[in-house]
N, C-alpha and C positions, 0 to 999 in steps of 0.2 A: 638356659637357666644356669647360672652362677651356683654353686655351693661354696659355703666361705667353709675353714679351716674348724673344728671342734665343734663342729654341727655335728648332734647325732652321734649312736655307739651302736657298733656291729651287733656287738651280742644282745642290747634292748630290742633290737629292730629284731633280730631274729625268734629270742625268747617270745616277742607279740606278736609274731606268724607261726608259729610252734603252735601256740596257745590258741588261737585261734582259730585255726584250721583243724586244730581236735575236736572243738564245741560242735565244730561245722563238720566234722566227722568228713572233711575234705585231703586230700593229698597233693602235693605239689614238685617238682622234678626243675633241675639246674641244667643248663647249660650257657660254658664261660668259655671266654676268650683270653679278654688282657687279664682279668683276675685267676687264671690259671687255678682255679680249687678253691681259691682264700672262700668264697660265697659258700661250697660246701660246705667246708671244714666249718667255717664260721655256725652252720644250722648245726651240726651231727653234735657241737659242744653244748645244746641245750636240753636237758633233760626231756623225755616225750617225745624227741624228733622221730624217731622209729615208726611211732603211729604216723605221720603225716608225711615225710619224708621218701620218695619212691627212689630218688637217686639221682645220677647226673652225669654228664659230659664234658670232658675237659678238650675242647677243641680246637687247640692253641697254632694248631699249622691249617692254614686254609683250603687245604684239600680234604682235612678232616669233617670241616663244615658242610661241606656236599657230602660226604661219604658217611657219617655218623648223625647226621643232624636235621639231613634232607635240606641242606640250601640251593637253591637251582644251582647250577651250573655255571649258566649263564651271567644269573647276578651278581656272581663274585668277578667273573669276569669286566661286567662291565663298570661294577661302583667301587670293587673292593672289596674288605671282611669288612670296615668300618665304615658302617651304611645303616640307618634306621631301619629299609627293611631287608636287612640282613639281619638284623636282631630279631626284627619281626620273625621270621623263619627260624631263626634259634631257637624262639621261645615255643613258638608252632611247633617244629619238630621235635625237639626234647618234651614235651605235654602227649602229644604221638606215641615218640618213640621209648618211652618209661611209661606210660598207660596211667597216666596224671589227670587228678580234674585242673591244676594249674601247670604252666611251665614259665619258668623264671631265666629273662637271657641277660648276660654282658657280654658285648664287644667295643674296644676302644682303643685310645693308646697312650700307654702310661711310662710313654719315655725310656730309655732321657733323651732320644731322637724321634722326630716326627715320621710320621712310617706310611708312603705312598700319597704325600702333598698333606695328609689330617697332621694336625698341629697333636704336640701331646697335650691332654685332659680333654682331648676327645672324648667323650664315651655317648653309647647309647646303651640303653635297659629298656627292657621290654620283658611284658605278662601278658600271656594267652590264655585265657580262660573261656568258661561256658559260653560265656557273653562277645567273644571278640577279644582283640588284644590291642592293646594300648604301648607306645613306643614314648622314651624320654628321649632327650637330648641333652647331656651336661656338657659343661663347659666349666672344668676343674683345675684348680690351680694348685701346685705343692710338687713335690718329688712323688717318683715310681710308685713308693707304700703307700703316699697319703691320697693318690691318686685311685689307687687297689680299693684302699680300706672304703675313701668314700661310694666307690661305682656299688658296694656289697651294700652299704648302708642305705644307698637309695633307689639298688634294685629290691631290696626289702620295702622298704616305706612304698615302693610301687604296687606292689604285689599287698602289702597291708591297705593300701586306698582300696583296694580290690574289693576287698573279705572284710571291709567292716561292718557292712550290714547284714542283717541275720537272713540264713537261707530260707 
């Protein structure tokens, strides 16, 4: 899936999972890779996060991922950090391991060198919830930031496809 350039704003995507998981009196939990915090930071600036917001993981070295996050072992060994389900298990384990009814993941690579044969604007995002979890795949074009800003933007819109129907 392609994302072109001024799709979409961090803080709308987050402000309408904020809001929405209050109604739904739900909680939700981050853990990041290439976005090293920017996803946090991005929810904790909207008013209300406190009620839904349980916390997060900044898991930027790949021994962290096993170690903090519960990613097999194994599977990083054998695909790498930047793996669908490798996200998968991010988002599994950080929903786990912060005591979440969601958990929200990014892993990718946002340059400006391609990092273990993935090209940069790799990413994947992935939400684990009640239901199962669901893994993206983007294919993002721009520099380091714009690359950041988008993976936060549409592991939000992920995690909002989620929770829009009522519990």
């Amino acid at each position: 899936m392609g994302v072109r350039e001024g799709e979409g704003s961090m803080g709308a995507a987050a402000a309408g999972v904020v809001h929405r998981l209050a109604d739904r009196r739900e909680t939700f939990a981050t853990v990041e890779s290439l976005t090293g915090g920017l996803l946090a930071a991005t929810v904790v600036e909207i008013a209300g996060a406190s009620a839904v917001y349980r916390g997060g993981l900044v898991v930027y070295a790949t021994e962290l991922k096993e170690r903090l996050a519960d990613v097999p072992a194994q599977l990083l060994a054998e695909r790498g950090p930047v793996d669908a389900d490798v996200a998968k298990a991010l988002a599994e384990g950080g929903r786990r391991r912060c005591g979440a009814d969601w958990g929200l993941a990014t892993t990718g690579v946002a340059g400006p060198e391609p990092q273990d044969g993935k090209p940069v604007g790799l990413v994947f995002v992935a939400v684990a919830g009640p239901d199962g979890t669901e893994v993206r795949q983007l294919n993002l074009d721009g520099g380091r930031d714009q690359v950041r800003g988008t993976a936060v933007t549409e592991a939000l819109r992920l995690l909002a496809d989620h929770i829009q129907a009522p519990t």
